[in-house]
C-alpha positions in Angstrom: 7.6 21.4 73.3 9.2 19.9 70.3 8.3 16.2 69.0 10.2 14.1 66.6 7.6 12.1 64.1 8.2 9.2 61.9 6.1 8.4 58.8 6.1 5.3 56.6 8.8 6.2 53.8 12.1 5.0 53.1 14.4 7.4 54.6 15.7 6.6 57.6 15.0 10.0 59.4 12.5 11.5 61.6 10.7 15.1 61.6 10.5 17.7 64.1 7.2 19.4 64.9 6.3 21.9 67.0 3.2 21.2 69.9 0.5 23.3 70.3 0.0 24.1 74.2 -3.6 21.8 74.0 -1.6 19.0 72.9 1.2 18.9 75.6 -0.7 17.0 78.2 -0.4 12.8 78.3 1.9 12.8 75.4 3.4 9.0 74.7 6.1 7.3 72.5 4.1 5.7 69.6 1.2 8.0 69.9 -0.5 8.6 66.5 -0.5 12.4 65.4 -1.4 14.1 62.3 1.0 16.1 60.5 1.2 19.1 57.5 4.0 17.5 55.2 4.3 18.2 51.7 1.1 20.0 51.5 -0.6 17.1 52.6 -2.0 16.2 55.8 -0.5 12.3 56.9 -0.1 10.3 59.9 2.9 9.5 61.5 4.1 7.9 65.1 5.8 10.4 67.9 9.1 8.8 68.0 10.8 11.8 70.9 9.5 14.0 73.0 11.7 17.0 73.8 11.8 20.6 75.5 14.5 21.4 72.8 15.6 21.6 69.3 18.9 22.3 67.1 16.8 22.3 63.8 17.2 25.5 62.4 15.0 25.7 59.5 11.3 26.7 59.7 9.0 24.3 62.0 4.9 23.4 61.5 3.0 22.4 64.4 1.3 18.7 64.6 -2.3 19.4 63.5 -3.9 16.6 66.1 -2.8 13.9 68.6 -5.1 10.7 68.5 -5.9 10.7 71.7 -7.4 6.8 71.6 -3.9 5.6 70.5 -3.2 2.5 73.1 0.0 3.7 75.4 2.7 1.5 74.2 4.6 -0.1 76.9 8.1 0.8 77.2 9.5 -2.8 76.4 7.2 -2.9 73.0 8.8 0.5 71.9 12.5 -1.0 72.9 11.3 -4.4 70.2 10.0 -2.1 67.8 13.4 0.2 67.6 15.2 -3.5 67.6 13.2 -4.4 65.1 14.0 -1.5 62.8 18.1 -1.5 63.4 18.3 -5.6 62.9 16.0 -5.6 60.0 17.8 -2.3 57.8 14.7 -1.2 58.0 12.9 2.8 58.9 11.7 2.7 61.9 8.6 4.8 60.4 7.8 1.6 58.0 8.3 -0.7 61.4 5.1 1.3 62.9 3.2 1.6 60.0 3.0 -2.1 59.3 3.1 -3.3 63.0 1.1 -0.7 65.2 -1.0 1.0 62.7 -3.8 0.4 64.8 -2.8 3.4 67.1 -4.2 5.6 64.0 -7.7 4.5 64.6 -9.8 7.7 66.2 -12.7 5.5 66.9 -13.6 1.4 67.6 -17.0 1.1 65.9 -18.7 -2.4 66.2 -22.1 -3.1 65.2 -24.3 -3.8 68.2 -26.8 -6.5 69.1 -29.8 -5.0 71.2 -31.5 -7.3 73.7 -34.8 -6.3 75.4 -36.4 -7.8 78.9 -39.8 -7.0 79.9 -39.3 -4.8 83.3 -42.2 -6.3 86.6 -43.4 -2.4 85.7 -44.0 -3.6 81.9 -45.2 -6.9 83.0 -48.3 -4.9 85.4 -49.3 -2.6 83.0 -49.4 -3.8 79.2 -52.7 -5.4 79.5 -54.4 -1.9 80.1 -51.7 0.2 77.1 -53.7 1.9 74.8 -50.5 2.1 72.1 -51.2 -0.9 70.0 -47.8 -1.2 69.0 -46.2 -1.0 72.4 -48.9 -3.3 74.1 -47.5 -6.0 71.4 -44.2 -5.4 72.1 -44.6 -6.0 75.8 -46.8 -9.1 75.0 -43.8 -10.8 73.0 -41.5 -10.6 75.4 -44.0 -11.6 78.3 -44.2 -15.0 76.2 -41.1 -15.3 75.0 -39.8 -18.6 76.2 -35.9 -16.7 77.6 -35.8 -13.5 79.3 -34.0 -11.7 76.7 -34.8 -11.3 73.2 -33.0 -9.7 70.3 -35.6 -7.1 69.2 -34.2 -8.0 65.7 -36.7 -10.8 66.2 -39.3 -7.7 66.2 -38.7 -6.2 62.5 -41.2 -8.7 61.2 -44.6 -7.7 63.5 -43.6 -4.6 64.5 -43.0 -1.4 62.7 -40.5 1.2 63.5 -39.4 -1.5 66.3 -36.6 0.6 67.8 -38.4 3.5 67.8 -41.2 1.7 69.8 -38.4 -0.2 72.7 -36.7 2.9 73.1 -40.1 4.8 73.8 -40.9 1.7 76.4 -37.7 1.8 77.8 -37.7 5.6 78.7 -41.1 4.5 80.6 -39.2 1.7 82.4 -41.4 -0.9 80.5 -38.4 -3.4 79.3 -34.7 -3.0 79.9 -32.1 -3.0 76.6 -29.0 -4.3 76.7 -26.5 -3.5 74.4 -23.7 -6.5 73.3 -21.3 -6.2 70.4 -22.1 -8.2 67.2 -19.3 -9.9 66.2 -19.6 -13.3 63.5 -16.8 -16.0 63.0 -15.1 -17.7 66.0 -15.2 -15.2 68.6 -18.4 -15.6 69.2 -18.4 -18.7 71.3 -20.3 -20.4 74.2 -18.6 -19.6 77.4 -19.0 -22.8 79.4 -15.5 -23.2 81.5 -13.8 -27.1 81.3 -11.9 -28.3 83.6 -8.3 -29.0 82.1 -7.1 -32.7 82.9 -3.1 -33.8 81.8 -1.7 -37.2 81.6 1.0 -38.0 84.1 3.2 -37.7 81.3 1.7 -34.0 80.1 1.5 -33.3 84.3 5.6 -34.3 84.4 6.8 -31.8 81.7 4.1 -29.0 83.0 5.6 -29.2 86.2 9.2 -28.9 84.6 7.8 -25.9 82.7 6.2 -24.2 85.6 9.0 -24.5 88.0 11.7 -22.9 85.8 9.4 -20.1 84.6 8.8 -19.2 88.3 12.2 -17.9 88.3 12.8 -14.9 86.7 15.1 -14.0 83.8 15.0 -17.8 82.8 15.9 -19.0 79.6 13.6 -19.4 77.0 11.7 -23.2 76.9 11.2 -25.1 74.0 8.2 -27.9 74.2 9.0 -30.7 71.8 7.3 -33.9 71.3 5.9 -36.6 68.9 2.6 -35.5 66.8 -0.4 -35.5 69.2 1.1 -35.9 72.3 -0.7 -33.2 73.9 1.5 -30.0 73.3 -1.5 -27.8 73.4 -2.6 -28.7 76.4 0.8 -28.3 78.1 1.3 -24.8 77.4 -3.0 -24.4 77.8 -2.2 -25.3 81.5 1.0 -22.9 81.5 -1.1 -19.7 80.8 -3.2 -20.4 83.8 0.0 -19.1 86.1 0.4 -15.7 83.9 -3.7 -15.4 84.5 -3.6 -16.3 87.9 -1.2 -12.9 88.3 -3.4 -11.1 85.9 -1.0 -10.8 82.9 -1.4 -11.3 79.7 -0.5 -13.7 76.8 0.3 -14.0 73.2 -0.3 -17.0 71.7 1.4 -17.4 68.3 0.5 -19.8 65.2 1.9 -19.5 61.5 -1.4 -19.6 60.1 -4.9 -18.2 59.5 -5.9 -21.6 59.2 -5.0 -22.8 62.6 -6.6 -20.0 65.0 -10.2 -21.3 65.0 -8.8 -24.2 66.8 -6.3 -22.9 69.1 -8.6 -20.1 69.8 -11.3 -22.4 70.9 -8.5 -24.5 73.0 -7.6 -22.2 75.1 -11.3 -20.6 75.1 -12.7 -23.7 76.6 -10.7 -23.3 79.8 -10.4 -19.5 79.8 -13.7 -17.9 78.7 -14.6 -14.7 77.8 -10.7 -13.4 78.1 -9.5 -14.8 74.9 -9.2 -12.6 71.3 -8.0 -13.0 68.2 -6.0 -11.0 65.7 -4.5 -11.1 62.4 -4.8 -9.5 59.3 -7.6 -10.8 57.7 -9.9 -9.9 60.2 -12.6 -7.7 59.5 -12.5 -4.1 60.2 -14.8 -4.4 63.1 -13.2 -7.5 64.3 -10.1 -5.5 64.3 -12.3 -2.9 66.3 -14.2 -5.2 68.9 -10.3 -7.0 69.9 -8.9 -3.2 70.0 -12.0 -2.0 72.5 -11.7 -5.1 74.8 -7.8 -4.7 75.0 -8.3 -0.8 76.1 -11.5 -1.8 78.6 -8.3 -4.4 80.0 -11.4 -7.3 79.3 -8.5 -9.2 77.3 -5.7 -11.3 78.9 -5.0 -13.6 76.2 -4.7 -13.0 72.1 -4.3 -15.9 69.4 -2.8 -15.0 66.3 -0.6 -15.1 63.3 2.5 -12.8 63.5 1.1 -9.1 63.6 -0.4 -10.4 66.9 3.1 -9.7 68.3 2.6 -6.1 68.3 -0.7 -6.4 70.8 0.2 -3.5 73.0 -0.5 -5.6 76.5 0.4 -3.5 79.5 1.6 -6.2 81.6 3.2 -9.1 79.1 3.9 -12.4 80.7 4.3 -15.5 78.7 5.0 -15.8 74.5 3.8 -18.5 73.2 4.9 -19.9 69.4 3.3 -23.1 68.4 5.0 -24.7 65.0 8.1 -22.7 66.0 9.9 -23.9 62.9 7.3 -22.6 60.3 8.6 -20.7 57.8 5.3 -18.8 57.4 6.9 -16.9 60.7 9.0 -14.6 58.3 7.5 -11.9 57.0 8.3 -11.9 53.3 6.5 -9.6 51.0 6.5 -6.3 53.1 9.2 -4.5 55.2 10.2 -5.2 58.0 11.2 -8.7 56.6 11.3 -9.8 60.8 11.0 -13.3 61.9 8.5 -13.4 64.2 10.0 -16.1 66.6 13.1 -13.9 66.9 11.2 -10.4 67.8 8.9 -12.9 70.2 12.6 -13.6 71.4 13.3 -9.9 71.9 9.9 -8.7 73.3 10.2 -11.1 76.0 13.7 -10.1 76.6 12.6 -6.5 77.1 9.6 -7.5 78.8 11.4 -9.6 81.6 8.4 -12.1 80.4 8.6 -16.4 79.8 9.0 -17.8 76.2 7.8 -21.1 75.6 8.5 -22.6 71.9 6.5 -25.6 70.6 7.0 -27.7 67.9 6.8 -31.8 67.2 10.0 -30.8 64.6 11.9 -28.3 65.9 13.8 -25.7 63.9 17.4 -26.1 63.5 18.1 -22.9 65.4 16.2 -24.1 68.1 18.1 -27.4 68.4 21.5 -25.9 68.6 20.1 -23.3 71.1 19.7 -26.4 73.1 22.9 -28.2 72.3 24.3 -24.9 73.3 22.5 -24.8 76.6 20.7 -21.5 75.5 17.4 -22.6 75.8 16.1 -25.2 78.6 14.2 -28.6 76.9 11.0 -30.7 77.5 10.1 -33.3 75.3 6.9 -35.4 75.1 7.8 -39.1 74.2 4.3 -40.6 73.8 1.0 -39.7 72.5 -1.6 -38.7 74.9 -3.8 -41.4 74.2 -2.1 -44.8 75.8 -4.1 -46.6 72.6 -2.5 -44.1 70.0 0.1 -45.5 67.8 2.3 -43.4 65.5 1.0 -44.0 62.1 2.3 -46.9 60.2 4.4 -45.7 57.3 4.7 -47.0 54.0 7.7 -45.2 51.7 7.0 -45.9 48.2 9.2 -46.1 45.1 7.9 -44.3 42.2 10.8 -45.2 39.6 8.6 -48.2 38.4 4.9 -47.0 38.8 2.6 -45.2 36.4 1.3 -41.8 37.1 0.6 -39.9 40.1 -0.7 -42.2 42.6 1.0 -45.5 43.6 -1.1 -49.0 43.8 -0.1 -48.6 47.3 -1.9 -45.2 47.5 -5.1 -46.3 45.6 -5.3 -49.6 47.8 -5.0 -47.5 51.1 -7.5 -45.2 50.0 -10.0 -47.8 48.6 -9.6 -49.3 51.9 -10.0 -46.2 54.1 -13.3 -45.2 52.6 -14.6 -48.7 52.7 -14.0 -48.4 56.2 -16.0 -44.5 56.5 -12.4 -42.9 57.6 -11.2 -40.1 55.8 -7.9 -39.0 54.3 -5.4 -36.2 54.2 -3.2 -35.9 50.9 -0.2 -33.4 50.1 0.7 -32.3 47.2 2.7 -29.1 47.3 2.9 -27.3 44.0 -0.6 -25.4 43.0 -1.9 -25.7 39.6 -3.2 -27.6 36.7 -0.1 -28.3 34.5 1.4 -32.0 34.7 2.3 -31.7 38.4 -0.1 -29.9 40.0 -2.5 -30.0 43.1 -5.9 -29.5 40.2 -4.3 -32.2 37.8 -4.2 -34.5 41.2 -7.5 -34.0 42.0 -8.8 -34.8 38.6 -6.8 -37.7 39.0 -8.4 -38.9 41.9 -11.9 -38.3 40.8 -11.1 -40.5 37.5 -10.6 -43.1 40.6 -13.0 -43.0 42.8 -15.8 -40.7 41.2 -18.3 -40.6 43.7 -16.2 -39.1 46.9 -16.1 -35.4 47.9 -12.5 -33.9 47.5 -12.1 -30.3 49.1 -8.8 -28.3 48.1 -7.3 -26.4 50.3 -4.8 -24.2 48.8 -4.1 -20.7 48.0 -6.5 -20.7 45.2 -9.3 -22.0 47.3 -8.8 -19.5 50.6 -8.5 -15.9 49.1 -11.5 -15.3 51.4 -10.6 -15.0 54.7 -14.0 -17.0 55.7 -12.5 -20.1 53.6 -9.6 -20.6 55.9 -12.6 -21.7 58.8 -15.0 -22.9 56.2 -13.5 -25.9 53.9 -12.0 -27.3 57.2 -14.9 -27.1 59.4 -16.8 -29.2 56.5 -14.2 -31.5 56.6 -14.3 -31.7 60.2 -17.8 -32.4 60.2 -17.6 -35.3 57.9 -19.2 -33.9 54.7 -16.3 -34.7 52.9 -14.1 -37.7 51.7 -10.9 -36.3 51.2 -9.2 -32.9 52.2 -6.5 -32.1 49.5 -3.8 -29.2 50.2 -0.5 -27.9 49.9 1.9 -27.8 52.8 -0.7 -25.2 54.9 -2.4 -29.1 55.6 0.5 -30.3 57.6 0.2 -27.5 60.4 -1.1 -29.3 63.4 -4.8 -29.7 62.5 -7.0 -32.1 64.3 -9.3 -34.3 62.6 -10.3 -37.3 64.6 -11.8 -39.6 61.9 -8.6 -39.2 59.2 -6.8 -42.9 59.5 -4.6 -42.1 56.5 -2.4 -39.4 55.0 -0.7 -39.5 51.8 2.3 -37.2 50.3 1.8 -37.6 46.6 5.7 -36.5 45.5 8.0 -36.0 48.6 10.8 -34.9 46.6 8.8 -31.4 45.8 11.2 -29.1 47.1 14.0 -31.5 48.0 16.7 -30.4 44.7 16.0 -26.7 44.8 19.3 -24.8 45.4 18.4 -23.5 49.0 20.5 -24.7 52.4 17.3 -25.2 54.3 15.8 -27.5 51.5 16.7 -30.7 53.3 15.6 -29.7 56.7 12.1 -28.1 55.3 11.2 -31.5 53.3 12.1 -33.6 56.7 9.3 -30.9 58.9 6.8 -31.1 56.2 7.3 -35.6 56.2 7.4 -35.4 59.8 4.0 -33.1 60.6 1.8 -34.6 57.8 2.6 -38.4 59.2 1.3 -36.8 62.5 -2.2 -35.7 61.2 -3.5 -39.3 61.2 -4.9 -41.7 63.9 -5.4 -38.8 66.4 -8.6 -40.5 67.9 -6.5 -43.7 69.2 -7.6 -46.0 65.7 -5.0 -47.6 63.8 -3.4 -45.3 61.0 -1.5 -45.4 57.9 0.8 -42.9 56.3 1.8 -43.1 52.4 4.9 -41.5 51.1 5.7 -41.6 47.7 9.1 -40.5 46.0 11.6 -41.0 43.0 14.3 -40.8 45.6 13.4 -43.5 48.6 17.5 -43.9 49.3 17.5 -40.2 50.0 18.8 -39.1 53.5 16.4 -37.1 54.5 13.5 -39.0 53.1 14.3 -42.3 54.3 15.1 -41.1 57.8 12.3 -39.0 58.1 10.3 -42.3 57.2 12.3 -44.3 60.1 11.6 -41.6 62.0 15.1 -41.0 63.0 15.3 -37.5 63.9 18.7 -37.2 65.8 20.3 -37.9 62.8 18.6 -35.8 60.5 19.6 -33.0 62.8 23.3 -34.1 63.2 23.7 -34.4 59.7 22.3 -31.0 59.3 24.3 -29.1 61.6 27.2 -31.0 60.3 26.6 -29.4 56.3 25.5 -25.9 58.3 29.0 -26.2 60.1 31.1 -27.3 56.9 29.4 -24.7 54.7 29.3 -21.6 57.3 25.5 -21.2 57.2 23.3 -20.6 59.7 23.3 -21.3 63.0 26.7 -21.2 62.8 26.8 -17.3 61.1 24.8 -14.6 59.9 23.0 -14.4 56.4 22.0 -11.6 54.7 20.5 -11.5 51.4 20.4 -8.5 49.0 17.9 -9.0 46.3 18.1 -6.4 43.2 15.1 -6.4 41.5 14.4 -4.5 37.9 12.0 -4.4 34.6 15.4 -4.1 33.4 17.9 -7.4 33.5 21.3 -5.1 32.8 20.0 -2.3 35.6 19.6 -5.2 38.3 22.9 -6.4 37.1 24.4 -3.2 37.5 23.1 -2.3 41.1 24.5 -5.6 42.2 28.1 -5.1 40.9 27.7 -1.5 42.4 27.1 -2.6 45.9 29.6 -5.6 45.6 32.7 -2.7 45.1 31.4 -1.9 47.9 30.9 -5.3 50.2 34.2 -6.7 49.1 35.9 -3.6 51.3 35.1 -5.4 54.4 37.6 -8.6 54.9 35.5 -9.9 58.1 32.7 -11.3 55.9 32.1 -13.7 53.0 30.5 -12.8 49.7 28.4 -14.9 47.7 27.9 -13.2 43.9 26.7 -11.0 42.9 24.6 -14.1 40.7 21.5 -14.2 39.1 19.0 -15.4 41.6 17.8 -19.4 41.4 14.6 -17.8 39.9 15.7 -15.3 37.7 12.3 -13.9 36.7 9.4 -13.4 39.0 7.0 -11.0 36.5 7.9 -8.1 36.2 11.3 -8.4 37.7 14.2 -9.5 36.6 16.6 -11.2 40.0 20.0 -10.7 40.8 21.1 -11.1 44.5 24.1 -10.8 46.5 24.6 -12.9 50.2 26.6 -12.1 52.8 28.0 -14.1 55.5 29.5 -12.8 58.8 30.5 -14.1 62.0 27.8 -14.3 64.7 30.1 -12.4 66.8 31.0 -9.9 64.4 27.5 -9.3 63.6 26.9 -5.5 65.3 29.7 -4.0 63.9 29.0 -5.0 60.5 25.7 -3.6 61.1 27.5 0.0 62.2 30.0 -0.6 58.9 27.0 -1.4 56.8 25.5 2.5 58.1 28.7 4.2 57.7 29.0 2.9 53.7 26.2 2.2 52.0 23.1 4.6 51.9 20.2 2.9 53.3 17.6 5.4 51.5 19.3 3.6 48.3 19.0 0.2 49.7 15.2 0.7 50.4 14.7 2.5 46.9 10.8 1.8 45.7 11.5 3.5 42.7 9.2 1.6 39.5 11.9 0.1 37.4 14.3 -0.8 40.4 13.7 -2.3 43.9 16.3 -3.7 46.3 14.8 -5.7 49.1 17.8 -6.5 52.2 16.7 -10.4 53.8 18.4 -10.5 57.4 18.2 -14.3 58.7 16.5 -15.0 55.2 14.6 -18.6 55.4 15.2 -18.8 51.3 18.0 -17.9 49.4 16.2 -18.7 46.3 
């Protein structure tokens, strides 16, 4: 028995090994083994399984199959081969940085030991002679709930464990063993009892109905800023649990999974993980151990928590569909994670349900195209919920940062004990940025609490959780962030919202620019007055006449999408084609130069697509690379046999080069072109 193995390099090529006869028994696609190769001994993923071989050369045996890989369904292997041919990318680099997990020979979590005095115990510790033991029995006779963590011991008691095992192998007390895991899965399990609005019950209904049919289209959830998305699709899982499948709930950010998690906790206790990839080690461990023991039905997560291997998949959920946090962008495979959710529930024959209050302009022509079906919640769920007031103010005539409009609003708003969101999207401390602001603000009003939330301020995973639940708990006056704020988090005394410069972002030489400045508007209006008061939002720009800006403000979103699909349609950009960027990096300007103009003689073969450049990148210099880039255009329809053109002509071992002094990095559907 032959298998083929893939390992996380650049070439796009497997390796045939040879399996030992103790090995050939329960053998799966994805499996982790460990292999001999280049006198090392390395990991890789069992990509084919055959009888037979045509390699010629000399063949090594496998040195060990994990045998506590998770079997990977056959729909996850069919998205993670799609994943590597849409992407350009090996499919050994796919596993590595989506199912790395399956290399893990053991799931170690520390353990939490509970001890209960026995009726045995109970009878016969007033007559022990061991001092030690008779104490221990006398604690937990006293002790005001049946079980105590013997942790409690350590203090009094000496060689604690020693002693409770000893009583335990007499039948003295009982131990019970749970797993010790901090942060937010370790939550109270009481079940609520999920109420909707008749508007909410209405577009559930809708939901529920077309998803009982099978092969149905995907669903996107839209509606105005608090209307109760959330709890429309919370009430949607309850089918997929009901038939005892699973779920993958998706959200762009770290940030936001303490709150979804303890959502959908609430109503589904004890069945609910989490995953992404700041978790601790035995975080990582405890979710992996529950998903094997089949104790976990639904995971929340940022984008690796995609590649949960659930054995019986039945509803994708992505909240804040139009995030651009859902592209992977620093590591191959540069995937979009609404797009492989797109996939896997293709494969899977499983629901997809897309949520957003400002929907992606993919997702809106899937709609006008009939590809996707559409629910849309017009009113907030609170009948005495207003949409925030907004104010648009003109910066051309006012001094500084912050507007008299601003400071009166935010005088106002702490006189009143409320507390305020501001945005300001552009880190730093130079003129512009988010420190100078809050210094600014301080010189103001000196004797408030400002917490900055930004990626200076959350390096730690624990910071994500811990700066918002002090502002959630009212310990501070002010929460100041960069765009991560606007991401559909719930804080019930904020009654105003500021955007310091809405025109951050708006100029910058990318297509998406207009659409991206109109979301960010939009969501950040949305994070005020969600406990039914009155609420203000504060916009401030150089550029009030501007389209987007202006209608974003009037809150007319039909024509900020027309418009948009009308530029899309005039220029040939997405939805209406295909983008790909090629992005030639160097220490070098000349050798990034170079590359380009190489794989241009090469592009400008092919009549059936466009070619922008080769140009220097809008930002030329990212340290310690020098940026040239090439994009390519291409009919949607034309799009698979470019891909087969692309393998026949260029070498993708080239394209994927990690040499030092050179790197080229291929973008397919890039969210930037900067």
């Amino acid at each position: 028995m032959y298998v083929e193995v893939s390992i996380p390099i650049a070439l796009f090529k497997n390796f045939t090994y040879i399996v030992p006869h103790q090995y050939r028994q329960n053998l799966f696609l994805g499996q982790s083994v460990t292999i001999p190769f280049k006198n090392q001994k390395i990991n890789g993923f069992i990509t084919e399984i055959k009888s037979k071989t045509n390699y010629k050369g000399k063949l090594l045996s496998i040195i060990s199959v994990n045998e506590n890989s998770l079997p990977i369904t056959n729909e996850l292997w069919k998205t993670l081969n799609w994943i590597s041919k849409y992407y350009f990318c090996p499919l050994g680099r796919v596993l590595h940085n989506t199912i790395s997990y399956q290399h893990k020979r053991k799931y170690i979590t520390p353990l939490m030991i509970y001890a209960e005095i026995t009726a045995q115990g109970k009878a016969v510790y007033p007559q022990l002679k061991y001092k030690l033991q008779k104490k221990v029995l006398e604690i937990l006779d006293t002790h005001t709930d049946s079980y105590m963590d013997i942790n409690k011991l350590k203090k009094d008691i000496p060689s604690y464990l020693q002693v409770c095992k000893r009583l335990e192998k007499n039948k003295y007390i009982k131990l019970s063993y749970i797993d010790n895991v901090s942060g937010i899965l370790k939550q109270p399990n009481n079940q609520l009892d999920l109420k909707l609005s008749s508007a909410q019950q209405k577009v559930f209904s809708s939901i529920n109905s077309k998803f009982k049919i099978k092969n149905q289209k995907p669903i996107l959830l839209s509606g105005v800023p608090s209307s109760g998305k959330t709890m429309v699709y919370i009430k949607t899982i309850n089918y997929y649990i009901n038939k005892g499948q699973n779920v993958i709930v998706l959200v762009p950010e770290i940030s936001l999974i303490k709150q979804v998690f303890e959502n959908i906790n609430n109503y589904y206790p004890q069945i609910v993980g989490i995953w992404h990839g700041q978790l601790k080690q035995t975080e990582k461990n405890y979710t992996l151990k529950k998903i094997k023991a089949n104790k976990i039905q639904i995971i929340v997560g940022t984008r690796s928590c995609l590649f949960i291997p659930f054995m019986n998949l039945g509803l994708i959920v992505v909240d804040e569909e139009q995030e651009p946090s859902y592209k992977q962008k620093f590591n191959m495979p540069f995937y979009h994670a609404r797009d492989v959710a797109l996939m896997r529930s293709k494969f899977s024959n499983s629901s997809l349900l897309l949520v957003s209050s400002a929907p992606s302009i993919e997702s809106y022509f899937n709609i006008k195209n009939d590809k996707y079906y559409h629910f849309h919640l017009e009113k907030k769920f609170l009948e005495t919920e207003k949409l925030s007031k907004i104010h648009l103010v003109d910066m051309v005539n006012q001094k500084g940062i912050l507007s008299d409009v601003l400071i009166k609003h935010i005088r106002d708003t702490l006189n009143n004990n409320e507390q305020i969101i501001l945005l300001h999207n552009k880190k730093g401390m130079d003129n512009a940025g988010i420190q100078k602001v809050e210094s600014i603000i301080y010189k103001f009003f000196p004797d408030i609490k400002i917490l900055r939330y930004d990626g200076d301020t959350i390096k730690k995973s624990n910071e994500y959780y811990n700066i918002l639940n002090t502002f959630k708990n009212g310990d501070a006056n002010i929460l100041l962030g960069t765009q991560i704020i606007a991401k559909g988090l719930d804080f019930d005394n904020v009654s105003l919202v500021g955007i310091i410069s809405a025109d951050i972002g708006l100029y910058v030489p990318d297509f998406r620019s207009g659409e991206r400045t109109f979301q960010l508007i939009y969501q950040l209006i949305g994070r005020a007055g969600r406990n039914g008061g009155k609420s203000m939002a504060v916009v401030q720009s150089h550029n009030v006449n501007d389209f987007y800006i202006k209608n974003t403000c009037e809150l007319k979103l039909p024509a900020i999408y027309n418009q948009i699909l009308k530029d899309r349609l005039e220029l040939d950009y997405p939805p209406y084609s295909r983008l790909i960027k090629i992005l030639f990096l160097s220490t070098k300007n000349i050798d990034a130069k170079n590359k380009a103009y190489k794989y241009y003689k090469i592009l400008k073969n092919n009549s059936n697509i466009k070619i922008l450049g080769p140009a220097i990148a809008p930002i030329e210099y990212i340290k310690p690379y020098w940026r040239y880039q090439i994009l390519i255009k291409c009919n949607k329809n034309y799009w698979q046999k470019f891909h087969n053109w692309l393998e026949k002509n260029i070498s993708f071992s080239d394209l994927q080069s990690n040499a030092q002094n050179l790197k080229i990095k291929i973008d397919v559907d890039p969210i930037s072109t900067l």
